[in-house]
C-alpha positions, 0 to 999 in steps of 0.5 A: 500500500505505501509503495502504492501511495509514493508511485501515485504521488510521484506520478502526480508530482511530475504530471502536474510540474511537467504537463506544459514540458512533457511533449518537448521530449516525448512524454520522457521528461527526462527518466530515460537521460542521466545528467553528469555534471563534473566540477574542476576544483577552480570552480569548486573553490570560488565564489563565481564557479560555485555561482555557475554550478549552482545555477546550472543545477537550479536550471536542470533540476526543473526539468531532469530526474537523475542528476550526478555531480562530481564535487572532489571537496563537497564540503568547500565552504559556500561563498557564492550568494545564491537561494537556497543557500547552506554552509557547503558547497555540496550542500547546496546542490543537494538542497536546490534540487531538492527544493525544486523536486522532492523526488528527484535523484540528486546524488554528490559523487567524489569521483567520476562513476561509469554511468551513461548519460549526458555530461558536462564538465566546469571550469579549467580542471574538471576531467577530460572525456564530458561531452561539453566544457563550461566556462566564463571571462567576465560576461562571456560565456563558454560552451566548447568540447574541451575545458574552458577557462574560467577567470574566477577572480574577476566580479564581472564573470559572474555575468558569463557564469550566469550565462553559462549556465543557461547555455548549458542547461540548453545544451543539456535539453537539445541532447536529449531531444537528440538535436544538433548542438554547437560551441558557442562564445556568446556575451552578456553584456552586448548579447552579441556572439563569436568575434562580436561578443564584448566582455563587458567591464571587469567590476561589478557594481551594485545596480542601483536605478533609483524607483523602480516599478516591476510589473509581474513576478512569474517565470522572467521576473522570478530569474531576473530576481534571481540574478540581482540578489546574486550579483548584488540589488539596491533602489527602491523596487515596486513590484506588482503581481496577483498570481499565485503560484502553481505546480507547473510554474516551479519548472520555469522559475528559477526562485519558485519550488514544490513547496511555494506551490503547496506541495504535498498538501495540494496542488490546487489552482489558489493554494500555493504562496503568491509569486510577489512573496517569493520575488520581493524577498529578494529585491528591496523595497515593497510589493503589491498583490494586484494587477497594473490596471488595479493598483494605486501605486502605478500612479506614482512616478518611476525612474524605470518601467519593467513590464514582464507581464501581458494580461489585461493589456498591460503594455499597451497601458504602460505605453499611455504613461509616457514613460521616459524609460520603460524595458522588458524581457519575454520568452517567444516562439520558436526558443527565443528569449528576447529584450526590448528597449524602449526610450521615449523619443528614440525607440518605438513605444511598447505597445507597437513592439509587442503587439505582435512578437514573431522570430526574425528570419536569417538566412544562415538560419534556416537549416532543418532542425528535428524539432517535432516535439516542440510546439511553438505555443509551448515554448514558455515552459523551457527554464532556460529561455525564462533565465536567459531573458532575465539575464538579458534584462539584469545586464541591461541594467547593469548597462544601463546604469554607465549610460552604455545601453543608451547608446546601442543602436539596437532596441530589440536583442534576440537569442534563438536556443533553437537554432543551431547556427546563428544564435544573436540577432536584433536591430532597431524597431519603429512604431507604425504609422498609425501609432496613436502614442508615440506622436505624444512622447516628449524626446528623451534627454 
């Protein structure tokens, strides 16, 4: 009988987190793939190795069952500032994964074990024979065959660290879809790739954007969060979201785990915590459990606009304020993550940007990719597209902040997790003609 009760609620567990995932892989969600992860012992003993092995596994815990790493020290002290965090190095991945998934199988290793699978080795020493190496110089970040360098004594890599592990998790998931996957250089500072990617500063300052209203607290708001309280948050933040959290969210939210949903008690729509109380723990300042178009609050003035929701026509009332500033991340079809500018008087108004989003189309692009099991409705649910959109948006800030962004001819950032030849793409969007707020805004200074 109890080993009745545990297989009904496993089953319920996975059915219910995995039901907007399942058909990406087959039904499979995973059981059948072994993930190794090998940690070299730079990456082990720094506080930016540790933040890309633990995001890593933040990541693939939402979507794999069986996990090894292979730690050699696990009981290195914990430097990185990260959820989830306790004393150790190994007892951290251990409470990560196991706050997103209770049933999983998260397993610490010392040495290497002969076990199939996918693997993926971290930093400069981790072994040789992984089928992909992780790496990161300040906001670039590595995927290759062979040990990457991982410059662990420089602030600013804890961008490529993040990044990283959002190429990683996707590379991870492409194997297991048994879709081509190809090294890559990419940067998370001007969101270029290969020879155009820019490392970015070596510092890492603390953001701080003066007021701030965040709208919406669900899948990128929550990885967004996420990567600030690691990198380091200040201001005044306002957040705003009436949603509760659910099963299915905890698979795309890099903050959100079983028990935020009311896991075991229950999984009804209602019964898991709101997203704002998880989310405003870790930005500064005050949260409201109300929709945009509900709220008081959005009468007051901001110094920057975050929209990262899209129901009851948020943007296009967001777009009727004429904000000076106003930034937002999304998740669209086809694996793209996105960041959209939008600066009175120079770009266009986000009410033209987002009203209908649609994958851009390169000719160097266009190759076949097996993609069968993936549904283009579907593709919010994929974790490492909601992290990497909100990646996108916290180094935006950060840009922002030295007044860089400004400056970038582009408003419209794309990375395309789909594709296996050109990943980055943008330029530069207008509002149509018929626009009836743009005429409106007052230029920008």
């Amino acid at each position: 009988m109890r080993t009745h009760q545990y297989i009904c609620k496993r089953g319920l567990f996975y059915r219910e987190r995995d039901r907007r995932t399942t058909e990406y892989i087959n039904g499979q969600t995973g059981d059948t793939h072994y993930i190794r992860i090998g940690v070299g012992n730079d990456a082990a003993t720094s506080s930016a190795g540790q933040f890309l092995i633990l995001s890593l596994a933040n990541l693939l815990a939402r979507v794999h069952r069986e996990i090894i790493f292979i730690v050699e020290q696990p009981a290195t002290e914990l430097t990185a500032s990260v959820p989830f965090a306790r004393p150790s190095l190994g007892d951290t991945l251990i409470k990560t994964c196991k706050e997103i998934d209770p049933w999983g199988s998260f397993t610490i290793r010392t040495q290497r074990p002969q076990a199939p699978g996918i693997s993926i080795g971290i930093g400069e020493d981790p072994g040789l024979g992984f089928d992909w190496y992780l790496g990161a110089d300040r906001a670039l970040a590595y995927l290759q065959k062979e040990p990457c360098p991982l410059a662990t004594s420089i602030r600013g890599t804890l961008r490529g660290c993040a990044l990283a592990a959002c190429l990683g998790a996707a590379a991870v998931f492409r194997e297991t879809l048994g879709m081509t996957v190809v090294p890559r250089v990419l940067s998370a500072w001007n969101l270029r790739e290969g020879s155009k990617a820019t490392p970015g500063p070596d510092d890492l300052e603390l953001l701080d954007m003066g007021s701030v209203l965040l709208v919406g607290a669900g899948a990128v708001g929550s990885a967004l969060a996420y990567w600030l309280y690691s990198m380091g948050v200040g201001g005044r933040w306002t957040t705003l979201d009436k949603d509760h959290i659910e099963l299915h969210n905890t698979n795309r939210c890099m903050l959100f785990t079983a028990r935020d949903a009311g896991w075991p008690e229950g999984i009804r729509s209602g019964q898991g915590k709101q997203k704002i109380d998880v989310v405003a723990e870790y930005l500064p300042g005050c949260s409201y459990p109300e929709w945009y178009h509900e709220a008081r609050i959005t009468r007051n003035e901001f110094d920057l606009i975050l929209v990262l929701a899209n129901d009851h026509d948020v943007r296009t009332r967001v777009a009727q304020r004429l904000a000076p500033v106003v930034l937002h991340a999304t998740t669209g079809t086809a694996w793209l993550s996105q960041l959209h500018r939008h600066i009175a008087g120079r770009d266009d108004c986000i009410r033209c940007r987002t009203h209908d989003i649609r994958p851009g189309t390169f000719a160097c692009s266009t190759g076949p990719a097996p993609i069968s099991a993936v549904k283009a409705s579907e593709d919010r649910a994929l974790p490492f597209l909601s992290a990497a959109s909100g990646l996108m948006l916290a180094t935006a800030l950060q840009r922002h902040q030295v007044s860089e962004l400004q400056e970038d001819p582009w408003n419209d950032w794309r990375w395309d997790f789909a594709s296996a030849y050109k990943m980055s793409s943008g330029g530069q969007r207008q509002c149509t003609d018929s626009c009836p707020i743009v005429g409106s805004i007052p230029a920008f200074q």
